[in-house]
C-alpha positions in Angstrom: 10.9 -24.7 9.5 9.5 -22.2 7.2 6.8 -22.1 4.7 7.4 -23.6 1.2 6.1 -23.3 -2.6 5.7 -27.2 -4.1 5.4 -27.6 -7.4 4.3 -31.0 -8.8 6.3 -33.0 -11.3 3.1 -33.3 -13.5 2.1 -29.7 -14.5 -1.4 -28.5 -13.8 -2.0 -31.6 -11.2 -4.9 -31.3 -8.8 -5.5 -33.3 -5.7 -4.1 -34.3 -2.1 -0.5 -35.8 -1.9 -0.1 -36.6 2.2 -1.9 -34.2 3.9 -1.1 -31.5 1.3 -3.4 -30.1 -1.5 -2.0 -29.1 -4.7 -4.5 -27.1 -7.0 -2.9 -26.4 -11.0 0.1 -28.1 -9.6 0.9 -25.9 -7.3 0.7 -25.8 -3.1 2.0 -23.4 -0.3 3.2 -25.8 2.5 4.3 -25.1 6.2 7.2 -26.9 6.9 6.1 -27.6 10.5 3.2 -29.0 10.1 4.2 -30.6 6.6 8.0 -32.2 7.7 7.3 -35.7 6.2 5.8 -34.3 3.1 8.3 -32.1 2.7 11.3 -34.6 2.2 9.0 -36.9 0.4 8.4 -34.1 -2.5 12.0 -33.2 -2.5 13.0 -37.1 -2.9 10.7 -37.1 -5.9 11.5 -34.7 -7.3 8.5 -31.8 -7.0 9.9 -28.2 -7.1 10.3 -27.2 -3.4 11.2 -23.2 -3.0 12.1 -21.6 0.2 9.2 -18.5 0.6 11.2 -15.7 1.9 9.3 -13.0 3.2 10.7 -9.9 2.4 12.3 -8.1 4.9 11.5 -4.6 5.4 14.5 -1.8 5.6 14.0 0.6 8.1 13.2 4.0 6.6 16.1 6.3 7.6 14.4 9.6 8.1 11.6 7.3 10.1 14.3 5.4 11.9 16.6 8.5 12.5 14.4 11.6 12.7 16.6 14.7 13.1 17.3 16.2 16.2 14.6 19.1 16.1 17.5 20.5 19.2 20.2 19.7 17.0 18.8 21.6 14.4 17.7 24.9 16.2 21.0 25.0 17.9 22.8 25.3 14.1 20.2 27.8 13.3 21.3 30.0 16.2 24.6 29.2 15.5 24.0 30.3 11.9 22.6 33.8 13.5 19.2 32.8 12.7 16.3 33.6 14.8 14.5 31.4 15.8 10.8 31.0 16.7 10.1 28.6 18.8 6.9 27.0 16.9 9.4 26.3 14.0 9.4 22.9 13.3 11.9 20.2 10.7 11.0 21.6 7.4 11.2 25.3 8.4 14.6 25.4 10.7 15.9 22.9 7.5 14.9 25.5 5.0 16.3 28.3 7.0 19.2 26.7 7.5 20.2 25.9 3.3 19.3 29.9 2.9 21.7 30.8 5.9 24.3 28.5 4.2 23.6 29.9 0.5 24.4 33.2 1.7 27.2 32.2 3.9 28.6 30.5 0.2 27.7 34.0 -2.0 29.9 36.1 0.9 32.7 33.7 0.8 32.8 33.2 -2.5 31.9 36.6 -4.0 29.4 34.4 -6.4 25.9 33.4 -6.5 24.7 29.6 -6.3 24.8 28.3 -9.8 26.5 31.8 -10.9 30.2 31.5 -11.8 30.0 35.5 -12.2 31.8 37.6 -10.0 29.1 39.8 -7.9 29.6 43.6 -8.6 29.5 45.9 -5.6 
């Protein structure tokens, strides 16, 4: 069922309503073992709240590492070479500065220069 927040009707209320105890007015109930009191409270009229746990969103470079195959294979494609003991960071690197250049050849212009390269 869930576990719940209960909040008493008269703030700052300490002692046992049922089998549940409220400290300052305030309890953390588990719906299963708690039903009856449960419906009781929210017939008269104590603050019951849902406690959602938060749900945790996959990271998605931990969920989907790259392909360290993947990215060796656009290395070479890129006319890189590539040593074998290269790992993510250094085929990822070496692959943005194979691209940069690939970008300055095509488009006669640095990265961030709009000025024509002179020969």
């Amino acid at each position: 069922m869930g576990v719940y927040t209960v909040t008493t009707p008269v703030a700052g209320h300490s002692g046992k309503v049922g089998g549940v105890t409220f400290v300052d007015g305030l309890a953390v109930v588990d719906g299963d073992d708690h039903e009856a009191e449960l419906a009781y409270f929210t017939a008269q009229g104590y603050g019951v709240i849902e406690v959602v746990p938060p749900t945790a969103e996959p990271d998605p470079d931990v969920a989907n590492p790259p392909d360290i195959d993947a990215l060796r294979a656009e290395a070479v494609a890129l006319g890189i070479e590539v040593v074998p003991q290269w790992r993510e960071k250094r085929l990822t690197d070496e692959i943005a500065k194979a691209h940069e250049a690939t970008d300055t050849q095509t488009t006669g212009t640095e990265p961030g220069n709009d000025e024509e390269i002179q020969s």
